[in-house]
N, C-alpha and C positions, 0 to 999 in steps of 0.2 A: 700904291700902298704895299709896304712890305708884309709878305705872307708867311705865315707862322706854321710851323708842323703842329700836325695834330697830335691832343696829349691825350693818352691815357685815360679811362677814369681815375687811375688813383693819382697820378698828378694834377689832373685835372683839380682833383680833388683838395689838394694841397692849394692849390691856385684861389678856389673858391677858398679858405683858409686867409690865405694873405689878403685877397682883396676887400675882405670883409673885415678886415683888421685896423686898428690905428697903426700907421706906417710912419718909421721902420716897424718891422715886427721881426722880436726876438726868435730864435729855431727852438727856444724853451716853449715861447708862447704859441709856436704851427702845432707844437710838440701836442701840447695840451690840449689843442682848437680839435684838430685832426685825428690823433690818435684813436680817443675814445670809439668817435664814428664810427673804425674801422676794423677795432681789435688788432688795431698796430703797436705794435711798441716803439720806440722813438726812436731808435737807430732803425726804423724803415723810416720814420719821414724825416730822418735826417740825410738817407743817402736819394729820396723822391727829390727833396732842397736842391741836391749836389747836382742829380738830373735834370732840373730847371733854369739853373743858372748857364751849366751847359748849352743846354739850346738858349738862353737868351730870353726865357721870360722874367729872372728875377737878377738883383744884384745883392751882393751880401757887403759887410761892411764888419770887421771887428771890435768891437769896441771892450775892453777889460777881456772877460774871461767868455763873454758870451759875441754872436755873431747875431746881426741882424740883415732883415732881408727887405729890401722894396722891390713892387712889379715892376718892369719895363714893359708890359700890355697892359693895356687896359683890358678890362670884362668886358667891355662893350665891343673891344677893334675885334675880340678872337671870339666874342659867342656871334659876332656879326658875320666873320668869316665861314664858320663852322656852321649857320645858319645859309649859308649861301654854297659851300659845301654841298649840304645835305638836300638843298631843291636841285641842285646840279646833277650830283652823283644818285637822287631815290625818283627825282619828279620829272627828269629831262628839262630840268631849268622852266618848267611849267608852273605858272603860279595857281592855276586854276587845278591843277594838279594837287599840287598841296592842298589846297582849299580842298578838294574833293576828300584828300585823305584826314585833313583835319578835320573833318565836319559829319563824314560817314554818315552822312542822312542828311538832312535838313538842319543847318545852322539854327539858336535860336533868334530869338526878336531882338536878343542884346547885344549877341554878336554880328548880326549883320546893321546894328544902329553903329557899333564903335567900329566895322571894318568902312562903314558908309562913310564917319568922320573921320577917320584916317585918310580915307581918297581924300577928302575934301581939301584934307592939310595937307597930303602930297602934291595938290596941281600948281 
């Protein structure tokens, strides 16, 4: 699988923007998604866009007067990556590690029913 550099929050941020959008999506409509969140004005998330396509997470398309954007990641391959990432580079790839950090005491009765059926559906 091809590995994707790690973004930013604020592209990141943009990212969640498109992915959560009807696709194409307009740089008017990142504009309007994103902006507010961040007290951006639109010529930052128009040149975050320019940064994205760059690396290869998004492609743009002109059509009239306006430019629109699709992903070329899915949410899924890069929070998967950046998930696997971060038990690598915090947990020494220990999953019991994690666990430990996620749970900081004793998991409740809910979470260790859905981490039980989780196992179940991995074997």
């Amino acid at each position: 699988m091809k590995e994707f550099p790690q973004l930013p929050d604020s592209e990141f941020a943009i990212m969640q923007s498109i992915w959560s959008a009807e696709i194409p999506v307009s740089k008017t409509k990142v504009a309007e998604a994103a902006a507010p969140m961040r007290g951006w004005k639109p010529q930052t998330v128009y040149t975050l866009l320019t940064r994205l396509q760059d690396k290869g997470f998004i492609s743009s398309q002109k059509n009239g007067k306006e430019r629109f954007y699709t992903p070329l990641v899915t949410r899924e391959a890069y929070l998967n990556q950046e998930t696997g990432r971060f038990v690598r580079t915090f947990h020494e790839n220990s999953i019991s590690g994690l666990m430990n950090a996620m749970f900081s005491g004793s998991p409740s009765e809910e979470d260790l029913a859905e981490l039980e059926q989780w196992l179940k559906q991995s074997k």
